[in-house]
Biopython code that builds the backbone (N, CA, C, O; Angstrom):
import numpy as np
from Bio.PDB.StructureBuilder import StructureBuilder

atoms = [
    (1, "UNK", "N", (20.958, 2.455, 1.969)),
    (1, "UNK", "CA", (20.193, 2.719, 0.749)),
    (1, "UNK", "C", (19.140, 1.627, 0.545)),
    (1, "UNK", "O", (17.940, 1.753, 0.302)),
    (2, "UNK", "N", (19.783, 0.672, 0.681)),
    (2, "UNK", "CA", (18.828, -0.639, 0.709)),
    (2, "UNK", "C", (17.454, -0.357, 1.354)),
    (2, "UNK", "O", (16.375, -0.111, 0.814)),
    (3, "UNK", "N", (17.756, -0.451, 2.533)),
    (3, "UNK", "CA", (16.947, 0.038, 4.005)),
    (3, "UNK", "C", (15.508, 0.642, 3.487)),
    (3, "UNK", "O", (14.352, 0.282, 3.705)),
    (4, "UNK", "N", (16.123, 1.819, 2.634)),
    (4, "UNK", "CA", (15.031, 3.411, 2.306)),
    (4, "UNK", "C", (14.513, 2.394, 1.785)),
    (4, "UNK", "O", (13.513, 1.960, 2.357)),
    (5, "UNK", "N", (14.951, 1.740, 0.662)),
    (5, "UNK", "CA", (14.171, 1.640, -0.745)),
    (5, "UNK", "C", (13.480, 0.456, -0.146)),
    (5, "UNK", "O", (12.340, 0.807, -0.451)),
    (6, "UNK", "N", (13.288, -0.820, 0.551)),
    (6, "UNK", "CA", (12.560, -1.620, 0.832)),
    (6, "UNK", "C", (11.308, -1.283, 1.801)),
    (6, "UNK", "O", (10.255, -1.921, 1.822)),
    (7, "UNK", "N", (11.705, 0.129, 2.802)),
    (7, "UNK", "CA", (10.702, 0.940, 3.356)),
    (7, "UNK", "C", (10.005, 1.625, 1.995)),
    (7, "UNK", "O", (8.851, 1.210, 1.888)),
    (8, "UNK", "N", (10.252, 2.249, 1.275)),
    (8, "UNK", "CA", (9.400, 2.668, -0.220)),
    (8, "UNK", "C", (8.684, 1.493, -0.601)),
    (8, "UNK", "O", (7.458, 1.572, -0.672)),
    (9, "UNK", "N", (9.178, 0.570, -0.821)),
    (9, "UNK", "CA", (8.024, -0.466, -1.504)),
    (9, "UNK", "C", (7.208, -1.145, -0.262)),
    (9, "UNK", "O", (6.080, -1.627, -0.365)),
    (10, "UNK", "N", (7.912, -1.099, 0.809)),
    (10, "UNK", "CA", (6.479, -1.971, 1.925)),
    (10, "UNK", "C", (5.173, -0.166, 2.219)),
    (10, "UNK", "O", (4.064, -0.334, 2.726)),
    (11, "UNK", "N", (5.524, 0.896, 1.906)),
    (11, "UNK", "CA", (5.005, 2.140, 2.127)),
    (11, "UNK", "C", (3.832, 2.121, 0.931)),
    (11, "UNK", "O", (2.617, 2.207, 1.106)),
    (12, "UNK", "N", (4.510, 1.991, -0.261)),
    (12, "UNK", "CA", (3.880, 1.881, -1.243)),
    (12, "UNK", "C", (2.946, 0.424, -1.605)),
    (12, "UNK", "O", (2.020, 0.433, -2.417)),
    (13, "UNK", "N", (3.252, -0.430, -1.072)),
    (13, "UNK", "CA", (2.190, -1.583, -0.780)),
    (13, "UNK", "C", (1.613, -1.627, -0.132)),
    (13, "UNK", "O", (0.598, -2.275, -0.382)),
    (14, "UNK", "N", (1.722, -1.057, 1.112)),
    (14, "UNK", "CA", (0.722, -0.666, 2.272)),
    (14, "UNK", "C", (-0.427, 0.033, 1.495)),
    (14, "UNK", "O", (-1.519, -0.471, 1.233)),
    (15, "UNK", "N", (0.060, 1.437, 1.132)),
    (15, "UNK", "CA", (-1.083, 2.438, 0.613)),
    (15, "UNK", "C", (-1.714, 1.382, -0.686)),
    (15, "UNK", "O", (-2.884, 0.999, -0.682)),
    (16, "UNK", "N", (-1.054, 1.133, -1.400)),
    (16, "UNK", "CA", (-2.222, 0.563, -2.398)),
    (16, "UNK", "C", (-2.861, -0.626, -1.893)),
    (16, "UNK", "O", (-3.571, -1.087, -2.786)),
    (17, "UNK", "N", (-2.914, -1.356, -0.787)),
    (17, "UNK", "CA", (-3.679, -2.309, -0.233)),
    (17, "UNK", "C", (-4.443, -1.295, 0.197)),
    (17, "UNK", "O", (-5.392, -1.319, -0.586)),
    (18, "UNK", "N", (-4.597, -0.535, 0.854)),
    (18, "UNK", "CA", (-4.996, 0.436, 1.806)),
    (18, "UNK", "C", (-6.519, 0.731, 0.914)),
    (18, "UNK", "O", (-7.712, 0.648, 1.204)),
    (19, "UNK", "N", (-5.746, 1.111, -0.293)),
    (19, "UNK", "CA", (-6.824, 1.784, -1.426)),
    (19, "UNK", "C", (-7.802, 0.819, -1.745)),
    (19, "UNK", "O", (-9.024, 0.969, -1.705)),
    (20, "UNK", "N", (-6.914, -0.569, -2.188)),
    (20, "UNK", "CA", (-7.788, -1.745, -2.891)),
    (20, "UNK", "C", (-9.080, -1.677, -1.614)),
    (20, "UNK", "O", (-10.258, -1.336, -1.723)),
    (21, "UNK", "N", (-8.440, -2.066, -0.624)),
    (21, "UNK", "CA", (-9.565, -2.763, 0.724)),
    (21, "UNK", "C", (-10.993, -1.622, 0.613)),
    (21, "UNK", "O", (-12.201, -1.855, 0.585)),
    (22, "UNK", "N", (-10.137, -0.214, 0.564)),
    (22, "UNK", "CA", (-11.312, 1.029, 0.191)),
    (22, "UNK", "C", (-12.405, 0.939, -0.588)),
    (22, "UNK", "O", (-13.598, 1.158, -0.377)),
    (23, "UNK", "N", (-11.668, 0.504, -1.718)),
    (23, "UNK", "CA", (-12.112, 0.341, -3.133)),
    (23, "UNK", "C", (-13.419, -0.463, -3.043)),
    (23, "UNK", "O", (-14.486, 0.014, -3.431)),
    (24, "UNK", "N", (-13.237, -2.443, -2.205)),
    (24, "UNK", "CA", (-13.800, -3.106, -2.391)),
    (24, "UNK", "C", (-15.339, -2.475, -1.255)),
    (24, "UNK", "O", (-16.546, -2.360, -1.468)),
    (25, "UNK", "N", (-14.494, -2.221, -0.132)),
    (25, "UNK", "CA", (-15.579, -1.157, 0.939)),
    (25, "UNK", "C", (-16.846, -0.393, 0.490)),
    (25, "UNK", "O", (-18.021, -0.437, 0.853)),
    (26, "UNK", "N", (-16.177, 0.317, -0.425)),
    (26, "UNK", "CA", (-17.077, 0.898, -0.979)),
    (26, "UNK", "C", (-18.188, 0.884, -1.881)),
    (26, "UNK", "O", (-19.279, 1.446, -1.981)),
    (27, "UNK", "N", (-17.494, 0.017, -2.514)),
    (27, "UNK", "CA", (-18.494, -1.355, -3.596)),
    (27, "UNK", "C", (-19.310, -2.311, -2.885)),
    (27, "UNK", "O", (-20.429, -2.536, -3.344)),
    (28, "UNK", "N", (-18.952, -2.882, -1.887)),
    (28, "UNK", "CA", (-19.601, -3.544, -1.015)),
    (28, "UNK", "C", (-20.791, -2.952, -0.167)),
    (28, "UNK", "O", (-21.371, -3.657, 0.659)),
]
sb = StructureBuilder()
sb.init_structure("model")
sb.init_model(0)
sb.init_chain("A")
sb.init_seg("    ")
for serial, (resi, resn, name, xyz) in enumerate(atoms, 1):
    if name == "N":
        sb.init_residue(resn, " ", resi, " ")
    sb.init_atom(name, np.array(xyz, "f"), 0.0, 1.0, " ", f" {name:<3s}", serial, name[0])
structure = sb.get_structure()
């Protein structure tokens, strides 16, 4: 259970880095 849920938050920190880096990309 552990396992899932620390894959959920490195998944979910991935994608929202993912977005930020986009974000700044695009502004830039």
């Amino acid at each position: 259970m552990t396992k899932y849920l620390s894959l959920f938050v490195v998944g979910l920190a991935t994608g929202y880095l993912w977005g930020w880096l986009d974000g700044v990309a695009r502004f830039l």
